[in-house]
C-alpha positions as CSV (number, residue, x, y, z in Angstrom):
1,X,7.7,59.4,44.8
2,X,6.2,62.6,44.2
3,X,7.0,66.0,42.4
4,X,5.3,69.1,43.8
5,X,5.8,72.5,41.8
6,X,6.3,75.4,43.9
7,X,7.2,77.6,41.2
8,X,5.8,77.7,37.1
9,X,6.7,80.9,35.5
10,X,9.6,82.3,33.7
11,X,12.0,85.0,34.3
12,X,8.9,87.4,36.4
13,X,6.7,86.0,38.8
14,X,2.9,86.5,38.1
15,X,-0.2,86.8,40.3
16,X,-0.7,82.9,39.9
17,X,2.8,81.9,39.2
18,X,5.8,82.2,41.0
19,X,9.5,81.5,39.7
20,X,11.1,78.3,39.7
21,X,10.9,75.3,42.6
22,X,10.2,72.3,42.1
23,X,9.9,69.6,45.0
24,X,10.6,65.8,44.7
25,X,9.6,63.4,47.6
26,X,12.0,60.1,47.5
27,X,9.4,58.3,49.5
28,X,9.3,55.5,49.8
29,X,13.0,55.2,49.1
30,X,13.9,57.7,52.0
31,X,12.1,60.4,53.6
32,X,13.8,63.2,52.4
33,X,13.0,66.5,50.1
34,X,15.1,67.2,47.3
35,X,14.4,70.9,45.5
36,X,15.7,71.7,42.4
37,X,15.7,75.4,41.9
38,X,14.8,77.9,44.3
39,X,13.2,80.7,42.9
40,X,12.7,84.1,44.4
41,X,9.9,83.2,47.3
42,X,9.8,79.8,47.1
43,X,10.1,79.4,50.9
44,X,6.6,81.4,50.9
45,X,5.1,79.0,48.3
46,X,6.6,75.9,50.8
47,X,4.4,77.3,53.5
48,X,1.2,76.7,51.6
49,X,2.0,72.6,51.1
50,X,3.0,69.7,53.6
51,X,6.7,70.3,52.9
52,X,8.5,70.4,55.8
53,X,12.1,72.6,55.4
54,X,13.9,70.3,57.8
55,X,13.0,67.3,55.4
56,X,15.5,69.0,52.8
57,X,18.4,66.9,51.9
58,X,19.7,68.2,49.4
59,X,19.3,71.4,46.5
60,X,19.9,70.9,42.8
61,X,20.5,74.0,40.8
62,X,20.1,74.0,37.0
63,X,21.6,77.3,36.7
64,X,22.4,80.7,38.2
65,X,19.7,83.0,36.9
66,X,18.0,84.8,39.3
67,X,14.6,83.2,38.7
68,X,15.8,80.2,39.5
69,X,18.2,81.1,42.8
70,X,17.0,84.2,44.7
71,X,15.1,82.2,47.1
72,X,18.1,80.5,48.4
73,X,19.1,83.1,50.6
74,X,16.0,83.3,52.8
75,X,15.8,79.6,52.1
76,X,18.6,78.3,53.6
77,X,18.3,81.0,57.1
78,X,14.9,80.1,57.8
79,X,15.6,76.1,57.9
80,X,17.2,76.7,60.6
81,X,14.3,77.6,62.4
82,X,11.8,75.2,60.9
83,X,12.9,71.8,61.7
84,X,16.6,72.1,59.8
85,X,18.8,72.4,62.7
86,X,21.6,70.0,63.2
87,X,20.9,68.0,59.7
88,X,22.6,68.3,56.8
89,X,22.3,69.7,53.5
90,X,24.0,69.1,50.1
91,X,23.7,71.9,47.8
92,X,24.5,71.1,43.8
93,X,24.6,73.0,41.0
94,X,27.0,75.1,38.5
95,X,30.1,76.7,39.5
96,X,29.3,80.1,40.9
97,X,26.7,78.9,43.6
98,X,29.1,78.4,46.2
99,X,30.1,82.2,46.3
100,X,26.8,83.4,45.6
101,X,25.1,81.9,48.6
102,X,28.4,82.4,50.8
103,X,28.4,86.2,49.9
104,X,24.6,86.7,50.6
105,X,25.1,85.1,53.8
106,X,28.5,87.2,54.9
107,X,27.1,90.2,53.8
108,X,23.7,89.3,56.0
109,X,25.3,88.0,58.7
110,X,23.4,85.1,59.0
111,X,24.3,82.1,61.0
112,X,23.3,78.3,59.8
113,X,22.8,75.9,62.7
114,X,23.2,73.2,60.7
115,X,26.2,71.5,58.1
116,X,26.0,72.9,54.4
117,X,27.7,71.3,51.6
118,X,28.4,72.7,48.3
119,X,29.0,70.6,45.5
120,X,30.3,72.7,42.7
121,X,30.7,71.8,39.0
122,X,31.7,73.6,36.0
123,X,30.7,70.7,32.9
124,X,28.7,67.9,34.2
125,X,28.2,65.3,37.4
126,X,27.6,62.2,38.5
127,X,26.3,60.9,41.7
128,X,25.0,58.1,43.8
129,X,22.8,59.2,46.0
130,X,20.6,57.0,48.8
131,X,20.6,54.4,45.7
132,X,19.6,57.0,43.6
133,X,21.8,57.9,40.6
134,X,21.8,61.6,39.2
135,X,23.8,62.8,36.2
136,X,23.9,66.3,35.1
137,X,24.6,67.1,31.7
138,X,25.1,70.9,30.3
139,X,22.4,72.0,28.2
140,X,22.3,75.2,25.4
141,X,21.2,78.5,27.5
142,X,24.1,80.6,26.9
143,X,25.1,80.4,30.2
144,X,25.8,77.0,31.8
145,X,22.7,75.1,32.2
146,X,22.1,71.4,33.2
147,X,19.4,68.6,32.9
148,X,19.3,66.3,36.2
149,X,18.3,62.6,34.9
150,X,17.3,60.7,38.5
151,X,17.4,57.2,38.5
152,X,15.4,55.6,41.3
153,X,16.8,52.1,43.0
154,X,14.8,48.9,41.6
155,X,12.1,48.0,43.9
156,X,12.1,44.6,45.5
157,X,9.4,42.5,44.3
158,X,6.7,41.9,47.1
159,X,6.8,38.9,49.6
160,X,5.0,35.8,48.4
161,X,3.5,35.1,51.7
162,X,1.6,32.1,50.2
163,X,5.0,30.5,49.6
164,X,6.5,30.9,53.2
165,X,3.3,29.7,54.8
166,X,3.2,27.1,52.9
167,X,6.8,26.2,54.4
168,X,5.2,26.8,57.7
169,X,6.7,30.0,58.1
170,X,4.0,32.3,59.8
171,X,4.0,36.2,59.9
172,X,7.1,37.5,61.9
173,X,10.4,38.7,62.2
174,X,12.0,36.0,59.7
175,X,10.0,37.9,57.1
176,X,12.3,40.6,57.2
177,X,15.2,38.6,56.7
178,X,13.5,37.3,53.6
179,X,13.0,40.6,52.4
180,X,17.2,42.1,53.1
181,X,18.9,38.8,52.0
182,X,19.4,36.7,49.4
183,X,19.0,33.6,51.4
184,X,17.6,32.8,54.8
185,X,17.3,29.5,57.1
186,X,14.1,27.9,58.1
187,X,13.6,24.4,60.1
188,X,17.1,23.6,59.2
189,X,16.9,24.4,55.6
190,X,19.0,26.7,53.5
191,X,16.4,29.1,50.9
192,X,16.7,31.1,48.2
193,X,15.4,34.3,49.4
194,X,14.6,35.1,45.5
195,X,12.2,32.1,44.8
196,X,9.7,33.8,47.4
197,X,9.1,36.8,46.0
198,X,7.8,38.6,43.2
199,X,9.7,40.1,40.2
200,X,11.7,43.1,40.8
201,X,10.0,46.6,39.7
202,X,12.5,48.7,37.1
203,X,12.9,51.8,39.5
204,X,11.7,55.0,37.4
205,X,13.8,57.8,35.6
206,X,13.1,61.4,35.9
207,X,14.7,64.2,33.7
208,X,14.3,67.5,34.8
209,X,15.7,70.0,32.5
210,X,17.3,73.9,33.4
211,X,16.3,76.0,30.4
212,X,17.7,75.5,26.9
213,X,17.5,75.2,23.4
214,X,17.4,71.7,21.4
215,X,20.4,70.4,21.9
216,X,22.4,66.8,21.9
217,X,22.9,66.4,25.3
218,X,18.5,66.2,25.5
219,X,18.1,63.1,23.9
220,X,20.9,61.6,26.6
221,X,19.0,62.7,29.8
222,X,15.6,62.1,28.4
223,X,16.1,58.7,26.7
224,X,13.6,56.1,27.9
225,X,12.4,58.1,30.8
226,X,8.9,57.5,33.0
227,X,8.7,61.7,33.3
228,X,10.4,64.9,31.9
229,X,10.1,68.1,33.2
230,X,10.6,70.4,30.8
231,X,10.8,74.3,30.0
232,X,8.1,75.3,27.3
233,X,8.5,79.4,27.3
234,X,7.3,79.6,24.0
235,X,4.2,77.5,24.0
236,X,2.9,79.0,20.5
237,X,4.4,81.5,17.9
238,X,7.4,82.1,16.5
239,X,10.1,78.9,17.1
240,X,12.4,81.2,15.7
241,X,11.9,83.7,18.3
242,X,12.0,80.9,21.1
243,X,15.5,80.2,20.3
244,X,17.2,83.4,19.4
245,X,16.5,83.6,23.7
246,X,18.3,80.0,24.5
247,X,14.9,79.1,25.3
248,X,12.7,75.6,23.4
249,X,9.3,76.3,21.9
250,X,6.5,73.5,22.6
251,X,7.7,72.0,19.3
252,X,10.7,71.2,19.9
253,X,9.8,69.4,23.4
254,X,7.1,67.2,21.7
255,X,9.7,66.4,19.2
256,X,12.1,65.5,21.8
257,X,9.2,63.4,23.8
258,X,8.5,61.2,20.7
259,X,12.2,60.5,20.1
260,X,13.9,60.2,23.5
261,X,10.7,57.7,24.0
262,X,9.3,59.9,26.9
263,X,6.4,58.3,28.5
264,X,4.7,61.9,30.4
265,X,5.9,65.2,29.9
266,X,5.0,68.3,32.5
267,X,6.1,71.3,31.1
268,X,6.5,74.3,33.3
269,X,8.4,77.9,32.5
270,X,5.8,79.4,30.8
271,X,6.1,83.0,29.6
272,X,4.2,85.5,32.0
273,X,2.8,86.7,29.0
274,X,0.4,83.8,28.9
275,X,-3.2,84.0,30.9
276,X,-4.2,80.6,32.8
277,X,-7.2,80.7,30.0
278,X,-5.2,80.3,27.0
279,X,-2.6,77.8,29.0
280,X,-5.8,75.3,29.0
281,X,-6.6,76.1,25.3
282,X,-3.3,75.7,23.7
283,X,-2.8,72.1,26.1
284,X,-6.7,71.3,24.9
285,X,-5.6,71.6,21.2
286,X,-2.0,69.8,21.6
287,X,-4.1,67.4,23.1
288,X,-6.3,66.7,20.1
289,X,-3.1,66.4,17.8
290,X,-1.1,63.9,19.4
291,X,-1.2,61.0,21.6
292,X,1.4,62.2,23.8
293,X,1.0,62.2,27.2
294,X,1.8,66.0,28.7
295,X,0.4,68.6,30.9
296,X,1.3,72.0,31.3
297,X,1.3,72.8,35.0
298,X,0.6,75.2,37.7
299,X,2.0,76.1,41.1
300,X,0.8,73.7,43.7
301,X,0.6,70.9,41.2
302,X,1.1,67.6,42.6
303,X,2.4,64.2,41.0
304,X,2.9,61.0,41.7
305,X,5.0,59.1,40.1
């Protein structure tokens, strides 16, 4: 798996940041695309990567401010074109999006060639998705805004190919079945698929958060997690000032790291009125201050995970 960020700025675009997108690969689970948030351009900023739009399952919204929909639009008409026709989409997010996106395309006239779902909620959600489960839990932004915590299906443990050749089981299609079952039959015999393989790898968790304040409903989407994604508008200053706007200061998303047990943070939503320069200072100082692992990133930035 693999998050690409397509967008890193908040509320305005700058000249080396555009507004919210972010892109997560489910390989090697499926081959799909999921976005969350589609900022104003983001189709442009898709153009400059390997994403391909037909490869987009599904959309997550966090919320309906325009920095992080006004790409959808243009989005959604120029799949069609680019590899989307005939396969379906799933688009989720906080009540409202439905007639937004149905209004922009009446009014436009445009014409989808493929099946659009929208899956509307007004509190929270809970899905199963592909073996993925996704629960979306409203955050503190003065309008309703969501964290997505993505839980990714175990991974099988590895084939101990030792073991079966030493039953006298070479290489083949029978390996397969070892893998999909729980038991398979060899020379007669009856196995426990299990005893030939390695243990079972905890699939990961992923929280990415719409923009908030500190609130309760954090320390639920964040707890134990492999990787956050996080807004940090304020990334000095004033904490005051950071929350009188519904937004979190740096702070407050350390604070939530340590007690959520957070493993890597990437924080993204920074304030246009920050310079790429002083991004890198501020991270280089946090850096000598704690032993937290986090990164503030940049459009085009690329993780695996």
């Amino acid at each position: 798996m693999e998050l690409t960020f397509l967008g890193t700025s908040a509320g305005l675009p700058t000249k080396e940041r555009n507004t919210q997108s972010i892109a997560f690969n489910c390989l090697p689970y499926e081959n799909q695309i999921w976005l969350f948030d589609v900022g104003e351009a983001t189709q442009h900023r898709v153009l400059h990567t390997g994403i391909k739009l037909g490869k987009v399952s599904h959309i997550f919204i966090t919320h309906l401010h325009g920095d992080h929909i006004f790409g959808l639009p243009g989005l959604l008409t120029s799949r069609s074109f680019q590899g989307g026709k005939d396969k379906p989409l799933t688009i989720i997010g906080p009540k409202g999006i439905a007639k937004f996106i149905e209004t922009a395309l009446e009014i436009s006239q445009s014409n989808l060639n493929y099946q659009m779902t929208i899956n509307e909620f007004d509190t929270e959600i809970n899905l199963n998705i592909n073996g993925f489960h996704v629960q979306a839990l409203p955050l503190k932004h003065g309008i309703l805004s969501v964290g997505y915590r993505i839980e990714a299906p175990d991974i099988e443990g590895k084939l101990d190919v030792a073991k079966l050749k030493a039953l006298g089981m070479e290489p083949g299609p029978l390996y397969q079945k070892v893998k999909a079952d729980e038991t398979f039959e060899y020379n007669g015999q009856i196995y426990q698929s299990k005893n030939f393989k390695g243990s079972k790898q905890k699939g990961k968790v992923i929280t990415i958060f719409g923009d908030t304040m500190i609130c309760e409903n954090q320390a639920i989407l964040a707890h134990n997690a492999d990787l956050i994604v996080h807004e940090t508008t304020y990334i000095e200053g004033d904490k005051q000032l950071a929350n009188s706007y519904h937004h979190s200061h740096i702070d407050d998303v350390l604070q939530l790291m340590k007690n959520a047990n957070v493993k890597k943070g990437l924080f993204t939503h920074l304030s246009n009125r920050y310079e790429l320069e002083e991004v890198n200072e501020i991270e280089h100082d946090i850096q000598q201050t704690t032993t937290q692992d986090i990164k503030f990133v940049k459009d085009y930035d690329n993780f695996q995970i």
